[in-house]
C-alpha positions as CSV (number, residue, x, y, z in Angstrom):
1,X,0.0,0.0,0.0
2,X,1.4,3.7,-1.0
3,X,2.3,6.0,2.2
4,X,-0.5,8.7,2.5
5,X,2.2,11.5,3.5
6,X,4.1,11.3,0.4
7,X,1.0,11.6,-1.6
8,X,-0.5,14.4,0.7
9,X,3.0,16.4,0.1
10,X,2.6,16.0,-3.8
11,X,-0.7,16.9,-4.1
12,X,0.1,20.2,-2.1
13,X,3.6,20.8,-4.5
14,X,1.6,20.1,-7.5
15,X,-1.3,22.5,-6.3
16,X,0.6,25.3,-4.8
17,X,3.5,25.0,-7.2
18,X,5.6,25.5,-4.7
19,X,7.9,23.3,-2.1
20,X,8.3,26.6,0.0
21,X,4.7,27.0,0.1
22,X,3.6,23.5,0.4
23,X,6.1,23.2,3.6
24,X,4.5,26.2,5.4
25,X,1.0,24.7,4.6
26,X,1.7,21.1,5.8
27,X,4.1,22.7,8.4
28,X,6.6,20.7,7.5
29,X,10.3,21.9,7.0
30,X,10.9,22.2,3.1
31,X,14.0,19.3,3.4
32,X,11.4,17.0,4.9
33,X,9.2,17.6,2.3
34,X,11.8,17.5,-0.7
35,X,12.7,14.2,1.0
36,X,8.9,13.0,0.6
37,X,9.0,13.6,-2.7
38,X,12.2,11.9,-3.6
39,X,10.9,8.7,-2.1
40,X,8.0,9.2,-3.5
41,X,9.0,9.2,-7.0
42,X,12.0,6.3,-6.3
43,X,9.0,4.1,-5.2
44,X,7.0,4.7,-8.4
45,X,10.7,4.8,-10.7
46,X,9.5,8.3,-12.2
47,X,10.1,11.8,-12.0
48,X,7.3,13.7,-10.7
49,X,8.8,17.6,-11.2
50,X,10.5,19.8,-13.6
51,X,12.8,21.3,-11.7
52,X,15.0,22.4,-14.4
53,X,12.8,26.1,-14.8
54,X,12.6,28.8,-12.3
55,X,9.1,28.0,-11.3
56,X,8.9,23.9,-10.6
57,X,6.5,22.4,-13.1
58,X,5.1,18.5,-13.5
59,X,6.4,16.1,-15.9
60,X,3.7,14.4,-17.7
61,X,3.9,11.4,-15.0
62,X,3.2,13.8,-12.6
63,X,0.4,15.3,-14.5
64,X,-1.3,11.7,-14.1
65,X,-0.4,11.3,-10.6
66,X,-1.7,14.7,-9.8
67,X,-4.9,13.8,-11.7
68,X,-5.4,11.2,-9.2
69,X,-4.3,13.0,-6.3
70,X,-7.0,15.1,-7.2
71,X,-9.9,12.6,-6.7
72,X,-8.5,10.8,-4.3
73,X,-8.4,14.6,-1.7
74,X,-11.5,15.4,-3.4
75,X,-13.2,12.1,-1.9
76,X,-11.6,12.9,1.8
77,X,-12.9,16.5,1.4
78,X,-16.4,14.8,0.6
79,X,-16.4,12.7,3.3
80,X,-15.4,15.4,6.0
81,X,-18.3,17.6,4.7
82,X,-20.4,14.0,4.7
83,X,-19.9,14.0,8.5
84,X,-20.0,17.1,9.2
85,X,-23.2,17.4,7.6
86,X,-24.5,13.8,9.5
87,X,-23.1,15.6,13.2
88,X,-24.7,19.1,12.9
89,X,-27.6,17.7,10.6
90,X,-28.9,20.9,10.1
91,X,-31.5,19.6,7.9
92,X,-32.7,16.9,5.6
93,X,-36.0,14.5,5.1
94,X,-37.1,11.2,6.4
95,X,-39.6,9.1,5.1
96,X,-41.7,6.1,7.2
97,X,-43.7,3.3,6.5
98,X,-45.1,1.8,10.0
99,X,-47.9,-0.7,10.1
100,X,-50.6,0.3,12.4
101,X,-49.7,-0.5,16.2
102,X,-45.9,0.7,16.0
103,X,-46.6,3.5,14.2
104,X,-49.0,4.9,16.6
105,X,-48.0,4.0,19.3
106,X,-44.0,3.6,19.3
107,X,-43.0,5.7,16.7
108,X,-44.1,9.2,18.0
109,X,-41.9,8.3,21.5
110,X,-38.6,8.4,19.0
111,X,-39.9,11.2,16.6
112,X,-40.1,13.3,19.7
113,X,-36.3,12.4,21.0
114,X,-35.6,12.6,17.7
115,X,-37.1,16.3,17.0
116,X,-35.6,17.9,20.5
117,X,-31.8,17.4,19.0
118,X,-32.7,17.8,15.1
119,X,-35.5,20.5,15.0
120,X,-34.6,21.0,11.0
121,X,-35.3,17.6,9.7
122,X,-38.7,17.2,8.2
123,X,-40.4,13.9,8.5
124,X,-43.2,11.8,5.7
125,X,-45.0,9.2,7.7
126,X,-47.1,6.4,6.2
127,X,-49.3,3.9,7.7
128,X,-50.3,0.6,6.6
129,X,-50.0,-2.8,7.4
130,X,-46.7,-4.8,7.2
131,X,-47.2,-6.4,3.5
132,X,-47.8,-2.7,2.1
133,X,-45.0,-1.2,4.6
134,X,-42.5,-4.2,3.3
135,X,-44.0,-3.2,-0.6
136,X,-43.1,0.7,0.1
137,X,-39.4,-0.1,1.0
138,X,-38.7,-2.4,-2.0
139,X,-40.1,-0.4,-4.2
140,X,-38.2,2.9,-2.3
141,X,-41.0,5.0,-1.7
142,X,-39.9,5.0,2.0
143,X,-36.6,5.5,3.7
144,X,-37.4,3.1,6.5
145,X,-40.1,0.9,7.5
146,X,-41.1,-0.5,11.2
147,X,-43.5,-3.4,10.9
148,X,-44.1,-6.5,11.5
149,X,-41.5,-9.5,10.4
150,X,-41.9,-10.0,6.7
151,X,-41.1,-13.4,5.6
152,X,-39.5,-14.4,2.4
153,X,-38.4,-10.6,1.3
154,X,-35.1,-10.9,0.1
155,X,-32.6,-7.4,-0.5
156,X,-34.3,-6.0,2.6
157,X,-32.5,-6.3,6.1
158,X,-35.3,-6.5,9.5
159,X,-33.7,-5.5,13.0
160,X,-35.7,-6.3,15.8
161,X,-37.1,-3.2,17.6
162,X,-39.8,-4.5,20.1
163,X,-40.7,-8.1,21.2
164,X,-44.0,-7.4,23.2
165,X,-46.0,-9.8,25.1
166,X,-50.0,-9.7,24.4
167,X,-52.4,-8.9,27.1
168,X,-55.8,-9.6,27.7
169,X,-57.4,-6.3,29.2
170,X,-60.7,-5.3,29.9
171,X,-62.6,-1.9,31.9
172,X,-62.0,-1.9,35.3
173,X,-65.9,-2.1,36.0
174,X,-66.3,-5.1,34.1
175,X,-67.3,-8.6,35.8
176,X,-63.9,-9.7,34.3
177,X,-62.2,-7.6,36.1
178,X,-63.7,-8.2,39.1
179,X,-63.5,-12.0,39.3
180,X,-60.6,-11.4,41.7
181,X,-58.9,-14.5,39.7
182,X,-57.2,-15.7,36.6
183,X,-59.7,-17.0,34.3
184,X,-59.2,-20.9,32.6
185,X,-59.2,-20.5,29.2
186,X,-62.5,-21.8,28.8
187,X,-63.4,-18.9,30.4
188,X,-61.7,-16.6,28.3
189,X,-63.1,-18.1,25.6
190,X,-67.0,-17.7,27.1
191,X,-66.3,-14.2,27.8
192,X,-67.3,-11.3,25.4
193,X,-64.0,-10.8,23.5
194,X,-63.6,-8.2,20.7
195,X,-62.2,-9.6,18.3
196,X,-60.2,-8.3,15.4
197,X,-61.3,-9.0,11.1
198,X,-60.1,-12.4,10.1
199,X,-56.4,-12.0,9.1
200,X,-55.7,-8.8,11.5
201,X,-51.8,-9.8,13.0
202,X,-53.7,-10.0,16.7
203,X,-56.3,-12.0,15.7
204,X,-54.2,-14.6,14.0
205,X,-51.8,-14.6,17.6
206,X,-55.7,-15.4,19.9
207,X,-56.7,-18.3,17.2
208,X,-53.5,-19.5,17.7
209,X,-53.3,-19.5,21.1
210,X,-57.2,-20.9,21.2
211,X,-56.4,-23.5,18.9
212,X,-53.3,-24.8,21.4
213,X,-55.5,-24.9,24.7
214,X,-58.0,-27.5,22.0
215,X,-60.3,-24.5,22.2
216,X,-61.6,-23.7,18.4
217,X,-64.1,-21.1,18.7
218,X,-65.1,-18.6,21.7
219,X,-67.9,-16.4,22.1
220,X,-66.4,-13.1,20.2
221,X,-69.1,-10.4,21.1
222,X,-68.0,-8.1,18.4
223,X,-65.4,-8.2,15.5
224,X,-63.8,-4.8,14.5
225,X,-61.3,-3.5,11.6
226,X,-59.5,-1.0,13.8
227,X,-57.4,-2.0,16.8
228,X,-58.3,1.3,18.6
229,X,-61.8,1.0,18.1
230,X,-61.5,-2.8,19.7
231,X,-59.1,-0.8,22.8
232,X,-62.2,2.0,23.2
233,X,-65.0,-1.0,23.1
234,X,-63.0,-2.4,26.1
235,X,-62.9,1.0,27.6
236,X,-66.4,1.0,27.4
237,X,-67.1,-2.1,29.1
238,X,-67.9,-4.2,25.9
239,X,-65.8,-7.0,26.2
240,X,-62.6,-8.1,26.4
241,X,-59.4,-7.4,24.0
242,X,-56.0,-8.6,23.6
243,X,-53.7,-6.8,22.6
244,X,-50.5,-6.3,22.5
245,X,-48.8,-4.6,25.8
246,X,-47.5,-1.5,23.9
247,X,-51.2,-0.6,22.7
248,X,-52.3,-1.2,26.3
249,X,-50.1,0.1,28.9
250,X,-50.8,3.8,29.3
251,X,-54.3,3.3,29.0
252,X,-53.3,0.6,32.2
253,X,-51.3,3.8,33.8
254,X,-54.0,5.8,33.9
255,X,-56.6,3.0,35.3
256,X,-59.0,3.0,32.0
257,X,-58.6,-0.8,31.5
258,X,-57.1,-3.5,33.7
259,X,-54.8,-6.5,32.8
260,X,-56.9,-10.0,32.8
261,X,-55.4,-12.8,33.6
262,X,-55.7,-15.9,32.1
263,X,-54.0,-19.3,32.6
264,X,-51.4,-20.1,30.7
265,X,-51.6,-17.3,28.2
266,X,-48.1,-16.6,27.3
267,X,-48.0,-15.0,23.6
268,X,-45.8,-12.3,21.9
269,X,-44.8,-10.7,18.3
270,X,-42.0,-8.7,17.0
271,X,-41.7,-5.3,15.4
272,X,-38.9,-4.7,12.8
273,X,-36.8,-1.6,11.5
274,X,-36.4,-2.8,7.9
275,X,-34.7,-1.4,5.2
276,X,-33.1,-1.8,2.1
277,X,-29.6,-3.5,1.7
278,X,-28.9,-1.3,-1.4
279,X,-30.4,1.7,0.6
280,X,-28.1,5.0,0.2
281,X,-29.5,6.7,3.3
282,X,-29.5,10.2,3.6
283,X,-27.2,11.4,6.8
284,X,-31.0,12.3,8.4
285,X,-32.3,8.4,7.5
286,X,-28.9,7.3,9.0
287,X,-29.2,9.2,12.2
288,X,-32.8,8.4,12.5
289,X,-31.8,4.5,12.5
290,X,-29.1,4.9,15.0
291,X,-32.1,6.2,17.5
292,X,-34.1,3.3,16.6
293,X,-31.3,0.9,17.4
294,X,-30.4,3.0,20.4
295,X,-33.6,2.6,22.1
296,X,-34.3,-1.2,20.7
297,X,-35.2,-4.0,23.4
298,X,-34.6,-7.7,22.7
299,X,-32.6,-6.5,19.8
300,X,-31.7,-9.4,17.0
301,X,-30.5,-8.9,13.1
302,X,-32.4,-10.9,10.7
303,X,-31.0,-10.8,7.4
């Protein structure tokens, strides 16, 4: 591999047409950098300078090297501004595709942390479920997505971001609530649940579950397309819903619905950053990511 230094000392020679000048601007003593350039032009067998004129001037080899010299400083230059630009970050645009649950209730949490240090950056948000979230980053219409695990996507990588455990939950007035027990899951399948549509992520998690306690069908009460409107039905003392504990827990906080227990209900899902692997983030996109992973729990790679 070529020494840096040499190259460095060149470039500044070439550019400033002077070894006087180049000295003072490397501070460097002009021997030391006369000695640079000897070596340098042993090690490649040419000679890199006219020095036969009153004002030094390149040979044609060191025409070429300088013509590479000049890319190569260009690049660093690029780079410095690069991360300059990625620390101060003093603007720039993110776009998001989040399914439904992480996206309204996870991703404001980071947009605010994110907003207090970056005030500049401007953000797109789109919200639909985790097919059409996995469909907007292939296709690049978003910068990142946050969504469910997509199976059998290849050129995209998923980091886990959340692993939450489901909870049953119900109003605090409710006779559920005031069994004073855990309910069998017979039980839990009598009761009035609100149910999501057929094929709603949640949905697919409680026939699952049902279906490993030999319990195929249960009462369901009321079947809903929005997970909030299945949360406010349980507010209201409809019935009961599970959800998952990220949807649930401030309502929980602040005593409008109270965890149910139920025997042997033990159920979780994931929730995934994913993005491209050919993805040229912006320095915004890239600082935006760093958060996510920052503030990940039960953090895994899944390429």
């Amino acid at each position: 591999m070529m020494d840096l230094d040499p190259l460095k000392t060149f470039h500044h020679v070439a550019q400033l047409k002077s070894f006087t000048k180049a000295a003072q601007k490397l501070y460097l003593t002009q021997p030391a950098v006369s000695q640079q350039i000897q070596r340098l032009e042993h090690s490649l067998r040419v000679s890199l300078f006219d020095r036969s004129k009153k004002q030094i001037e390149l040979t044609p080899q060191g025409e070429i090297l300088f013509s590479y010299t000049r890319k190569l400083f260009h690049l660093f230059d690029d780079i410095e501004v690069a991360f300059e630009d990625f620390n101060n970050l003093e603007s720039g645009h993110i776009s998001i595709g989040a399914s439904s649950l992480i996206g309204t209730y996870y991703l404001p949490d980071m947009l605010e942390i994110f907003h207090d240090q970056y005030p500049n950056v401007t953000f797109n948000v789109r919200i639909g479920n985790s097919e059409k979230v996995a469909k907007w980053v292939m296709e690049h219409d978003v910068d990142l997505g946050l969504s469910a695990r997509i199976m059998g996507k290849k050129d995209i990588i998923q980091y886990q971001l959340l692993n939450e455990p489901y909870r049953a939950v119900a109003s605090p007035r409710s006779c559920w609530a005031k069994l004073g027990r855990a309910l069998t899951a017979q039980e839990f399948s009598e009761a009035s649940i609100v149910t999501r549509e057929k094929g709603a992520r949640s949905q697919n998690k409680l026939d699952e579950w049902l279906d490993e306690q030999g319990l195929s069908a249960y009462k369901g009460g009321f079947t809903v397309d929005s997970m909030q409107l299945a949360k406010n039905m349980a507010i209201s003392g409809l019935g009961v819903v599970t959800l998952p504990e990220l949807a649930t827990i401030k309502d929980v906080k602040n005593g409008l619905l109270v965890n149910i227990d139920v025997e042997n209900f033990h159920v979780n899902t994931g929730y995934y950053l994913i993005y491209r692997t050919d993805s040229n983030l912006s320095p915004a996109a890239l600082k935006f990511l760093m958060l996510l992973k920052e503030h990940r729990r039960d953090f895994m790679a899944i390429l």
